[in-house]
VMD Tcl script that builds the backbone (N, CA, C; Angstrom):
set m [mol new atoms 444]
animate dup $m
set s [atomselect $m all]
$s set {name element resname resid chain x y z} {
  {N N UNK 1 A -22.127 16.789 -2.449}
  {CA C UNK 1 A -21.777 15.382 -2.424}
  {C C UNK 1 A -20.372 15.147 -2.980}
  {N N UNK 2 A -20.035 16.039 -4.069}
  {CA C UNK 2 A -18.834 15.963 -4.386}
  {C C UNK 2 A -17.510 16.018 -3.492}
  {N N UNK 3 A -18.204 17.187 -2.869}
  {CA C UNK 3 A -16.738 17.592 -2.356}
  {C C UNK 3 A -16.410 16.820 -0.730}
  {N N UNK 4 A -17.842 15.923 -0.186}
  {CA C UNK 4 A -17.574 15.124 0.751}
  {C C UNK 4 A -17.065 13.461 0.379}
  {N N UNK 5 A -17.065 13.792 -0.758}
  {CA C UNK 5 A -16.259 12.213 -1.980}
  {C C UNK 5 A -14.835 12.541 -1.728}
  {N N UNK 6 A -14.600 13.957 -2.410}
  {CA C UNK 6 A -13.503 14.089 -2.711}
  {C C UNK 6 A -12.649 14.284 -1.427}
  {N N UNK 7 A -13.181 14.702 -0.005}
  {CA C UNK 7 A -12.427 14.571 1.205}
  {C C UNK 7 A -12.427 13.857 1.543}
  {N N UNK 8 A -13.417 12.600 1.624}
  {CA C UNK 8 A -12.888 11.219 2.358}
  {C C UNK 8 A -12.193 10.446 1.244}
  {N N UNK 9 A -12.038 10.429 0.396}
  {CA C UNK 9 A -10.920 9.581 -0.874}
  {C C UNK 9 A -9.810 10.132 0.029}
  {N N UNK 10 A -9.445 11.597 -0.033}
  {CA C UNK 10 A -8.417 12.122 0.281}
  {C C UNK 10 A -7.573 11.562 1.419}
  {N N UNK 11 A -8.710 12.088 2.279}
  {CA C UNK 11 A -8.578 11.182 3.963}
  {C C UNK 11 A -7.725 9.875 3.945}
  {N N UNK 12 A -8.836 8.887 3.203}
  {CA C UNK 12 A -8.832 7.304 3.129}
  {C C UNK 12 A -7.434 6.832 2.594}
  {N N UNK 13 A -7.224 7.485 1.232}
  {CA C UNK 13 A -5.627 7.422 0.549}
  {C C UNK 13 A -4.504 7.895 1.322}
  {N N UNK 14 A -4.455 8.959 2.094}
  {CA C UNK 14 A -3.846 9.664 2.706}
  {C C UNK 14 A -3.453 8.284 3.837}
  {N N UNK 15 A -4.349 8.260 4.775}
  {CA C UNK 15 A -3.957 7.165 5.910}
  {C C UNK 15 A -3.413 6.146 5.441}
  {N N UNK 16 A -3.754 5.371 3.678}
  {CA C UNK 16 A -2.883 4.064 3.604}
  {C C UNK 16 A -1.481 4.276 3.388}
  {N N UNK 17 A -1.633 5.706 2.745}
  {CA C UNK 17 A -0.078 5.948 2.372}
  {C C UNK 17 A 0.410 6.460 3.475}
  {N N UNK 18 A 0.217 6.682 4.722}
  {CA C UNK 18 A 0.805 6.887 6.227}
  {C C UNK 18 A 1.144 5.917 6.764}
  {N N UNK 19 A 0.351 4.515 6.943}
  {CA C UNK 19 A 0.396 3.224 7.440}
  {C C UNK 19 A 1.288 2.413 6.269}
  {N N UNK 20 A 1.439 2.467 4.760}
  {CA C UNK 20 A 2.674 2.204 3.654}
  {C C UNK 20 A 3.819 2.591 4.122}
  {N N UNK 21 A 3.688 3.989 4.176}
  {CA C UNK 21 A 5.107 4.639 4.397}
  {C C UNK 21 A 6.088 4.325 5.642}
  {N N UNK 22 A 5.027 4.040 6.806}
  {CA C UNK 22 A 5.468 3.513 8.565}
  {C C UNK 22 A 5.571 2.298 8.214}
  {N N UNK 23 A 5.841 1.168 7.026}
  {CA C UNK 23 A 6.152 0.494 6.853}
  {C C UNK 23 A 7.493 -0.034 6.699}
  {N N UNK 24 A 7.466 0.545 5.734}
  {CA C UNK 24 A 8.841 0.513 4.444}
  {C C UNK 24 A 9.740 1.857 4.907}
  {N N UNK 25 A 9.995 2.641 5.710}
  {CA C UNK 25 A 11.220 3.464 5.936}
  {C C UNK 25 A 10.540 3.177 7.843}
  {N N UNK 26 A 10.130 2.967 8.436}
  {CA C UNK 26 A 10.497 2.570 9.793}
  {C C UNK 26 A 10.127 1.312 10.393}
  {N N UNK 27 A 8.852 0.731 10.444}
  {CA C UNK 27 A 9.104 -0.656 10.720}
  {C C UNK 27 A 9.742 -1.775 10.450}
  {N N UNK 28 A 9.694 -2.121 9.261}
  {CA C UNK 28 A 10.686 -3.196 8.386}
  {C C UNK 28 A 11.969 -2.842 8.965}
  {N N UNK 29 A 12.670 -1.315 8.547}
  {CA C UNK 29 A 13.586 -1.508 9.264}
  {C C UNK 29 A 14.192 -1.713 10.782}
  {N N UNK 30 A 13.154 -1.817 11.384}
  {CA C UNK 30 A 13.218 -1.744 12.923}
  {C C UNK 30 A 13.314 -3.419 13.210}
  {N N UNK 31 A 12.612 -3.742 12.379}
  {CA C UNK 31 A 12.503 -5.592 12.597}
  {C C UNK 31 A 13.564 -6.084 12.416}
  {N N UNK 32 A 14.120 -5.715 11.301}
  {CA C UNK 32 A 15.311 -5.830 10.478}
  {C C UNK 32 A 16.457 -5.936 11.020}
  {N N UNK 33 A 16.499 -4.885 12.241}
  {CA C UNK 33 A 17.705 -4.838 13.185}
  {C C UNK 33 A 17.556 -5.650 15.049}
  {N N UNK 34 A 16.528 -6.145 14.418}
  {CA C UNK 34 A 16.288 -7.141 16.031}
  {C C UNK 34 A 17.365 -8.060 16.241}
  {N N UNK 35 A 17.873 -8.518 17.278}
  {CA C UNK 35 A 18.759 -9.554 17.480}
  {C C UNK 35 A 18.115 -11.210 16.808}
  {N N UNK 36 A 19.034 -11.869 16.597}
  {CA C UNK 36 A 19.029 -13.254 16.398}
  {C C UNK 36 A 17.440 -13.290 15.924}
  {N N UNK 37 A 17.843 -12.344 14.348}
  {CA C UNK 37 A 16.520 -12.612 13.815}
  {C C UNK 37 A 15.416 -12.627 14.082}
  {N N UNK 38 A 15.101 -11.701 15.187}
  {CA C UNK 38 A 13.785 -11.322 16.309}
  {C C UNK 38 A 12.753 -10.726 15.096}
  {N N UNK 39 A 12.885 -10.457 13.886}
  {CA C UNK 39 A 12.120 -9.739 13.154}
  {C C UNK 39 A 11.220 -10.874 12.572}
  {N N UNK 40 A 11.984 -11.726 12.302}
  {CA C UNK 40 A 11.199 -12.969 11.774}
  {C C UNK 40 A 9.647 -13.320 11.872}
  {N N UNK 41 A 9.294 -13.398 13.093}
  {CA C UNK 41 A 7.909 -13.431 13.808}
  {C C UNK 41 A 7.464 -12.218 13.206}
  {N N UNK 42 A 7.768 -11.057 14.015}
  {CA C UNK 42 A 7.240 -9.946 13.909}
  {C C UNK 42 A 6.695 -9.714 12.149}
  {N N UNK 43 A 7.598 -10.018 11.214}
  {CA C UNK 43 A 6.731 -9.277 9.873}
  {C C UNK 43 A 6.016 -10.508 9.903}
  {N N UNK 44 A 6.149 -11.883 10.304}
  {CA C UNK 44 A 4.825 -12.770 9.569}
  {C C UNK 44 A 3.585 -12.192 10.522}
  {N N UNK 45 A 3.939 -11.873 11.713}
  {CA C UNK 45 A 2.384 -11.728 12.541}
  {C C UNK 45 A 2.160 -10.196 11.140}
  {N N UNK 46 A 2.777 -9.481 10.952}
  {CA C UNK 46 A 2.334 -8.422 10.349}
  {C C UNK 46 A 1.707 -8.737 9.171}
  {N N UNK 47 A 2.982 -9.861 8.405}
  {CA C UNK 47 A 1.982 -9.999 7.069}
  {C C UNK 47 A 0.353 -11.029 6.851}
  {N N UNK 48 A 0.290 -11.486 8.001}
  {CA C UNK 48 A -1.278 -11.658 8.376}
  {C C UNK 48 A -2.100 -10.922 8.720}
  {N N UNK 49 A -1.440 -10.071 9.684}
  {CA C UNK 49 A -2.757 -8.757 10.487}
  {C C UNK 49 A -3.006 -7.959 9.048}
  {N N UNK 50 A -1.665 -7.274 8.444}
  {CA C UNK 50 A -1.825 -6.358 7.151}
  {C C UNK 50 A -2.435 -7.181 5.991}
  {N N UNK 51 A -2.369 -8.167 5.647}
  {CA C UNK 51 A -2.465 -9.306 4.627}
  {C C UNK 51 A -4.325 -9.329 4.538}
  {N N UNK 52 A -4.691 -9.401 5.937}
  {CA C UNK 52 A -5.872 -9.254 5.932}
  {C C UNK 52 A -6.494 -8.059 5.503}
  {N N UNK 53 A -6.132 -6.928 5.750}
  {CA C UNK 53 A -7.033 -5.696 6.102}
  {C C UNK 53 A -6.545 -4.840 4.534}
  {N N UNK 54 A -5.205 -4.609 4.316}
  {CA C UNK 54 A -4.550 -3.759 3.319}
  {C C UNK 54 A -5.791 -4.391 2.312}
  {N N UNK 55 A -5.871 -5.098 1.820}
  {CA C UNK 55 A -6.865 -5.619 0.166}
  {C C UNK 55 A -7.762 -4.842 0.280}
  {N N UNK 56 A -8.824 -4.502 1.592}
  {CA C UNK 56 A -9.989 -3.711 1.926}
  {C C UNK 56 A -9.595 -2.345 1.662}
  {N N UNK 57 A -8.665 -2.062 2.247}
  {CA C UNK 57 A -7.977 -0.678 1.517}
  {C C UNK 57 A -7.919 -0.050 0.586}
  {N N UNK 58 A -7.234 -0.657 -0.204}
  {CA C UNK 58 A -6.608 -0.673 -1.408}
  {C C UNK 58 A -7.773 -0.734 -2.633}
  {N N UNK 59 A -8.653 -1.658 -2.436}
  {CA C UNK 59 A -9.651 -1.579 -3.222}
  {C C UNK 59 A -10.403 -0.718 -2.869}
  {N N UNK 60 A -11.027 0.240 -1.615}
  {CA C UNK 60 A -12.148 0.665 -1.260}
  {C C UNK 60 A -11.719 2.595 -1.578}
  {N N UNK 61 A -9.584 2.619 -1.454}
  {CA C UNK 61 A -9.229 3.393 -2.355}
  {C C UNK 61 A -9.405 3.690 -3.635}
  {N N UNK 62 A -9.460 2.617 -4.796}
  {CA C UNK 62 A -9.789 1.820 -5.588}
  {C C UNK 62 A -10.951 2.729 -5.904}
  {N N UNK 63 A -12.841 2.227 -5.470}
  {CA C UNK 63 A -13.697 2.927 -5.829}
  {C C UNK 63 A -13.878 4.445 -5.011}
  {N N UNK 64 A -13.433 4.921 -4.123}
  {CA C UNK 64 A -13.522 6.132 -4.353}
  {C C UNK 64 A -12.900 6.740 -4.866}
  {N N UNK 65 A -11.154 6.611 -5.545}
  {CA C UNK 65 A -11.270 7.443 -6.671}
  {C C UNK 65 A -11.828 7.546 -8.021}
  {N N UNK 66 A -11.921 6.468 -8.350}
  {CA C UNK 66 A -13.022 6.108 -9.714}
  {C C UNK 66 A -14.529 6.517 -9.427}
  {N N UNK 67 A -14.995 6.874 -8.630}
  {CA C UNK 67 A -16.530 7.426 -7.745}
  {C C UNK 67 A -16.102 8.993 -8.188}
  {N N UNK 68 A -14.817 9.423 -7.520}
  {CA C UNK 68 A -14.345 11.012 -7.395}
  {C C UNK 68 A -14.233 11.250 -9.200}
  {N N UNK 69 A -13.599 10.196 -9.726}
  {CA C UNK 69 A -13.318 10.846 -11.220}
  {C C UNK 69 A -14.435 10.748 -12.103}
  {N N UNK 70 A -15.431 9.983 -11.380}
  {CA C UNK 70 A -16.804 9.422 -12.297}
  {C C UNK 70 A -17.434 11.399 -12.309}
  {N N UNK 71 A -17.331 11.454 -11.438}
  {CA C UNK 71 A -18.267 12.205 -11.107}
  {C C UNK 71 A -18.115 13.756 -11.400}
  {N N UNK 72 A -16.360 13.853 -11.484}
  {CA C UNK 72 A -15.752 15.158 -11.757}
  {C C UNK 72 A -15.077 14.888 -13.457}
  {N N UNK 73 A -15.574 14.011 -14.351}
  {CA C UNK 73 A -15.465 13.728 -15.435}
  {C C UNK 73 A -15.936 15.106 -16.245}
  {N N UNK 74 A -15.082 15.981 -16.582}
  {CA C UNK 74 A -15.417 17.252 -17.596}
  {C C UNK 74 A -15.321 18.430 -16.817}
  {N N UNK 75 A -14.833 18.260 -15.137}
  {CA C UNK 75 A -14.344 19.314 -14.739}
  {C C UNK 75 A -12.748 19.777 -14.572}
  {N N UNK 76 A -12.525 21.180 -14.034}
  {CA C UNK 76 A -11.355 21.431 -14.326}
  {C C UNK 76 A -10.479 20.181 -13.093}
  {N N UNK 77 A -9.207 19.946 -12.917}
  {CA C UNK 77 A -8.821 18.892 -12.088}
  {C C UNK 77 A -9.389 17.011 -12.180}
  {N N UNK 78 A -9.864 16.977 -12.815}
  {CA C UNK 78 A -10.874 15.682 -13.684}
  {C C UNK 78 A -9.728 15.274 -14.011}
  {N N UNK 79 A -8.616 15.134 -14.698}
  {CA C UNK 79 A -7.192 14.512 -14.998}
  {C C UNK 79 A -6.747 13.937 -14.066}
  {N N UNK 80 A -5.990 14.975 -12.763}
  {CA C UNK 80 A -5.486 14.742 -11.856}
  {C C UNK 80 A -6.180 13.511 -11.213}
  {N N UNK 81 A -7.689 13.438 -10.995}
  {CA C UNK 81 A -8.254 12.513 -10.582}
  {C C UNK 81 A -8.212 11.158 -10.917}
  {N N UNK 82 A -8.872 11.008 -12.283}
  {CA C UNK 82 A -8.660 10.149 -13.047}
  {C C UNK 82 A -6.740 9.367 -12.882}
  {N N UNK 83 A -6.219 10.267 -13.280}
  {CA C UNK 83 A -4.680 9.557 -13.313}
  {C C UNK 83 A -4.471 9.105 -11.210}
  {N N UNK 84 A -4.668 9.598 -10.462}
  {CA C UNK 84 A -4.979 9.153 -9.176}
  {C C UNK 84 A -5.444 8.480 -8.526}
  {N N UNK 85 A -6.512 7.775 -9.753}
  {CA C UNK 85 A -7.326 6.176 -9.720}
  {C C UNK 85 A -6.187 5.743 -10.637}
  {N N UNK 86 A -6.038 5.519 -11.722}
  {CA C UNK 86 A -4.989 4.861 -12.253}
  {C C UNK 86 A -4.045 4.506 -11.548}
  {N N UNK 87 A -2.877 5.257 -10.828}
  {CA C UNK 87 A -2.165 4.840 -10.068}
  {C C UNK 87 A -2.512 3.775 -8.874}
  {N N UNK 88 A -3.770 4.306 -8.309}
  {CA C UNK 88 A -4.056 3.040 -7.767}
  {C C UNK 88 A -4.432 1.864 -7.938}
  {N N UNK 89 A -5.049 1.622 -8.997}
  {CA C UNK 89 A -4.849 0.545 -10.032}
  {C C UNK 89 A -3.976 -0.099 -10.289}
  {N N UNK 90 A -2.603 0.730 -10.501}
  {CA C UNK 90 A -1.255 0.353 -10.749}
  {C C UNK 90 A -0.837 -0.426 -9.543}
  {N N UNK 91 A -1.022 0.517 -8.283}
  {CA C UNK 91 A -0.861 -0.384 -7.249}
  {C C UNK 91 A -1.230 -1.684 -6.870}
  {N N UNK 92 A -2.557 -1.749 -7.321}
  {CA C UNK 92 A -3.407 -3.005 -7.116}
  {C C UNK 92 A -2.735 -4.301 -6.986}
  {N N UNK 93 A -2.408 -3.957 -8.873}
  {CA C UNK 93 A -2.077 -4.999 -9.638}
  {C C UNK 93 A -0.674 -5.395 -9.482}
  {N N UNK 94 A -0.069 -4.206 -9.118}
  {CA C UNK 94 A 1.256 -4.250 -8.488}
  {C C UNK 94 A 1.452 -5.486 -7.161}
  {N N UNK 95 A 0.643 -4.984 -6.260}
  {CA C UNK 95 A 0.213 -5.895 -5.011}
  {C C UNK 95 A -0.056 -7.231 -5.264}
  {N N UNK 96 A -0.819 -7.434 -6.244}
  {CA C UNK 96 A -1.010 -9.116 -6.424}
  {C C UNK 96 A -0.237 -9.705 -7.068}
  {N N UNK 97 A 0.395 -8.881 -8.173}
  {CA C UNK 97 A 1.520 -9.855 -8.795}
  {C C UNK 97 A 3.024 -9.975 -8.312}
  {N N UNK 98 A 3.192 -9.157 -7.443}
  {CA C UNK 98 A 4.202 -9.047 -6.740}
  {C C UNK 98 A 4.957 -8.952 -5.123}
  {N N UNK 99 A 3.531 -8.438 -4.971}
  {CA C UNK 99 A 3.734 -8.766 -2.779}
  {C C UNK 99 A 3.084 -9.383 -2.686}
  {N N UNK 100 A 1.860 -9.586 -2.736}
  {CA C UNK 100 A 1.065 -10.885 -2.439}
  {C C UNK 100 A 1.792 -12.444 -2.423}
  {N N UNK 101 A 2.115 -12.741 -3.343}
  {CA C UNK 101 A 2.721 -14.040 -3.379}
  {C C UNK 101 A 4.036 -14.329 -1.962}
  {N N UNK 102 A 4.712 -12.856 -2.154}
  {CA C UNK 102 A 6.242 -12.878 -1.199}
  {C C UNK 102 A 5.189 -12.968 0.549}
  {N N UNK 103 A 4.201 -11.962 0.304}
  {CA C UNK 103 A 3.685 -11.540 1.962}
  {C C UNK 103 A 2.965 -12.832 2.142}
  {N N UNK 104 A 2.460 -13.991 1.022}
  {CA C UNK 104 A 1.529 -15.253 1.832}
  {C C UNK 104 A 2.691 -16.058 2.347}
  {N N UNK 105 A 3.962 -16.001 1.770}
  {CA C UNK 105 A 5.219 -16.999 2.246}
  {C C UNK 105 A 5.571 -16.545 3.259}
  {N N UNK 106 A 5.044 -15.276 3.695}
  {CA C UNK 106 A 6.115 -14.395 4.858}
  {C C UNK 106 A 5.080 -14.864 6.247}
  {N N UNK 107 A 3.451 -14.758 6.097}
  {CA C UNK 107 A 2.465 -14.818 6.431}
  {C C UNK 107 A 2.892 -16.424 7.624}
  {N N UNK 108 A 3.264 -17.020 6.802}
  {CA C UNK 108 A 3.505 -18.385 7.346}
  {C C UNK 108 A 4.734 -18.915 7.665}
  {N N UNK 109 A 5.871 -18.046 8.415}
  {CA C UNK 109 A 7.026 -18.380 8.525}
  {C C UNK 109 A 6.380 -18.139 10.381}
  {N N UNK 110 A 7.429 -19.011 11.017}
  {CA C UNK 110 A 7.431 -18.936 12.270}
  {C C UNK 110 A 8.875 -19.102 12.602}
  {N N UNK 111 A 9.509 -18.667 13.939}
  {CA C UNK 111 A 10.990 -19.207 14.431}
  {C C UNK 111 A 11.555 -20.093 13.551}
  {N N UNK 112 A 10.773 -21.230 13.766}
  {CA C UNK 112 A 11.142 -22.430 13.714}
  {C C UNK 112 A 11.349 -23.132 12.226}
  {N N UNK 113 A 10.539 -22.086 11.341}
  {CA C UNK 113 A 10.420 -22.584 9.737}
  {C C UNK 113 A 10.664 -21.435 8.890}
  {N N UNK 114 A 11.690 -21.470 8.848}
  {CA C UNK 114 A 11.841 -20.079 7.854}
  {C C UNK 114 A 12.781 -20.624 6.702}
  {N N UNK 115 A 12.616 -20.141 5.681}
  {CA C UNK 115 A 13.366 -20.895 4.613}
  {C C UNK 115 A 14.461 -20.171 4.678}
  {N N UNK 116 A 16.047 -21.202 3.990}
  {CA C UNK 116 A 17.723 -20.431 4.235}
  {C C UNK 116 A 17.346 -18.848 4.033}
  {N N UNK 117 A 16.376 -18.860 2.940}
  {CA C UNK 117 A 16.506 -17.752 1.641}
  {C C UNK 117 A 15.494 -16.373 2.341}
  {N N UNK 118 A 15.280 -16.693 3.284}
  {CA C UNK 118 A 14.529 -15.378 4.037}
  {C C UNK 118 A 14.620 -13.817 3.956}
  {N N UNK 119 A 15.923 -13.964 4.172}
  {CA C UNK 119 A 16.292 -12.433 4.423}
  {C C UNK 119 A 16.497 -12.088 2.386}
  {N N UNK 120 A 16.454 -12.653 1.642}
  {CA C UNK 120 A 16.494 -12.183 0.040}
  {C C UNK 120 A 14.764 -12.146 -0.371}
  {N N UNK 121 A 13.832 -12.926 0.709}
  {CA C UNK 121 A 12.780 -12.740 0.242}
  {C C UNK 121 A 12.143 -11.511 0.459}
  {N N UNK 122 A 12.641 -11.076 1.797}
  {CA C UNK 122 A 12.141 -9.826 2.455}
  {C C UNK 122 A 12.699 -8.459 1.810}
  {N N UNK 123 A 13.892 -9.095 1.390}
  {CA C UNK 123 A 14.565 -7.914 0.792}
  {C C UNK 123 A 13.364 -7.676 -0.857}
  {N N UNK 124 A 13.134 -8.793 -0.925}
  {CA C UNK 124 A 12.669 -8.620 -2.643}
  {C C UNK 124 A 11.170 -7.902 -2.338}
  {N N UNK 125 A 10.709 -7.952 -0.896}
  {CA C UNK 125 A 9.039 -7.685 -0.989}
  {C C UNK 125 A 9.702 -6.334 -0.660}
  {N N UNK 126 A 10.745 -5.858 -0.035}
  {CA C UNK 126 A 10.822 -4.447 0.430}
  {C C UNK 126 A 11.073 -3.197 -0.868}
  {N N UNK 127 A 11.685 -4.087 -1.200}
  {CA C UNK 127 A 11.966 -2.991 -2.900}
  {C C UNK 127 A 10.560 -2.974 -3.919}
  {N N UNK 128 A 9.955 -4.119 -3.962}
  {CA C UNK 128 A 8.643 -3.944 -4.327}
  {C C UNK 128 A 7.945 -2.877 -3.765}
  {N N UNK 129 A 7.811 -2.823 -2.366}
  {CA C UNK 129 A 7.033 -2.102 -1.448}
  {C C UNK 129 A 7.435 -0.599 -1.542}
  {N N UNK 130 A 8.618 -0.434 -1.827}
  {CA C UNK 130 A 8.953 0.923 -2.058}
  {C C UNK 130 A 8.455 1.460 -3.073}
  {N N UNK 131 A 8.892 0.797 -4.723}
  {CA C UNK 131 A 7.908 0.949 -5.829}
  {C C UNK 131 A 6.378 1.690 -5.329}
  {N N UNK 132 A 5.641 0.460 -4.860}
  {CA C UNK 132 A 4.307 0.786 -4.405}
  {C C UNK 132 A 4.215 1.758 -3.862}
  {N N UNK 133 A 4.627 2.170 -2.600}
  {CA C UNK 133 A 4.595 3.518 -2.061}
  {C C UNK 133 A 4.972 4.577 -2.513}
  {N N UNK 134 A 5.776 4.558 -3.998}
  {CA C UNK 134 A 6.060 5.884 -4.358}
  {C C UNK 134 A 4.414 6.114 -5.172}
  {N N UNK 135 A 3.983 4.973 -5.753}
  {CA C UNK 135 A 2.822 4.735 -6.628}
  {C C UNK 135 A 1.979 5.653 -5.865}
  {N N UNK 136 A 1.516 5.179 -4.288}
  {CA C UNK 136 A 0.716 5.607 -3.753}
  {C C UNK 136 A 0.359 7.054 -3.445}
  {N N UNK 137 A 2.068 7.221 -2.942}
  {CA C UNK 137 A 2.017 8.934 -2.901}
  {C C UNK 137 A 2.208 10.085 -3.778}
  {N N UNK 138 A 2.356 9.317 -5.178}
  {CA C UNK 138 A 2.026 10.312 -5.916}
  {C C UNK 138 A 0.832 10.048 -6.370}
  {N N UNK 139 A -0.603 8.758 -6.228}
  {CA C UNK 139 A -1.902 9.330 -6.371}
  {C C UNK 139 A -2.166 9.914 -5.647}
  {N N UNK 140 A -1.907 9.897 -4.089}
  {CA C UNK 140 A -1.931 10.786 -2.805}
  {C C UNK 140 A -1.917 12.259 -3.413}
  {N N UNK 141 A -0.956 12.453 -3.957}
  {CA C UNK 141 A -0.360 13.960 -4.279}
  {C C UNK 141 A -1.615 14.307 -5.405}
  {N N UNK 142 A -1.696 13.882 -6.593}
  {CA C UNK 142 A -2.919 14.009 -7.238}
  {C C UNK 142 A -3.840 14.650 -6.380}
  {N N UNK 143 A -4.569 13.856 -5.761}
  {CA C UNK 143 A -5.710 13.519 -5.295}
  {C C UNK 143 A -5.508 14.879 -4.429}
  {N N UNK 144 A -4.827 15.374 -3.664}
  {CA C UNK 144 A -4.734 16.890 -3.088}
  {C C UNK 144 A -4.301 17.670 -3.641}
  {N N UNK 145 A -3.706 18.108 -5.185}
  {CA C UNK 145 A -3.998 18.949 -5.637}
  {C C UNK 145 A -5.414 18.979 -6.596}
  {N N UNK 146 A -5.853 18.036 -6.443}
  {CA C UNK 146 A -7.723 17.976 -7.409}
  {C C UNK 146 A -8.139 18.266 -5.995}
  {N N UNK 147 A -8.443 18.339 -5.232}
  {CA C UNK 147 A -8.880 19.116 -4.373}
  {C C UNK 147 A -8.975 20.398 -4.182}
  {N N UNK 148 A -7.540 20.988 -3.807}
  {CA C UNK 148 A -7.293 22.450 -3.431}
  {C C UNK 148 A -7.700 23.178 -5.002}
}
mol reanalyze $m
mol bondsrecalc $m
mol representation Tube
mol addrep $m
């Protein structure tokens, strides 16, 4: 049972930090370079589609590594684990106090309503987002060497 915990955590973390990472070093910037502000639309439809689903993620990352460290509590790699839920934790909290607020303003921009200050807001959720993703991939990294 353990070790089918410890491969789907792996799995599960692994894919958010694939779908994070295709974020923040290629989509954003792909939006970023659309003509006459063509990106605009594009991250609010995103920060609704993602806005929705990422929380399910993030938390469901959340209890399986705290499930993986519950359970490997007093074995060898039990650190690595443990600090691999922490980080995601870090992330969490990271996420709500800091993208959450920028991604519900982003969530609700259309063509037509975008505030002057747009492109400094996006900039401010993107440097956040980087933070986060380094967060992620080094519980990522954890989490596969408590494995191997």
């Amino acid at each position: 049972m353990q070790d089918v915990l410890a491969v789907v955590t792996v799995v599960v973390v692994g894919l958010m930090v694939g779908v994070e990472f295709a974020v923040a070093v290629f989509v954003n910037p792909i939006l970023d370079r659309l003509p006459n502000d063509g990106g605009v639309e594009a991250r609010s439809d995103g920060a609704r589609v993602l806005g929705r689903v990422m929380p399910f993620w993030y938390i469901g990352s959340v209890v399986l590594g705290a499930a993986w460290s519950t359970l490997t509590w007093g074995d060898a790699g039990a650190s690595l684990v443990a600090a691999g839920a922490a980080l995601l934790v870090v992330s969490v909290v990271m996420s709500i106090l800091l993208l959450v607020p920028i991604n519900s303003r982003v969530a609700a921009w259309s063509q037509e309503g975008v505030p002057a200050d747009w492109k400094q807001q996006v900039g401010r959720w993107d440097r956040f987002h980087y933070v986060r993703v380094g967060v992620i991939v080094l519980a990522f990294t954890l989490f596969a060497v408590a494995l191997v």
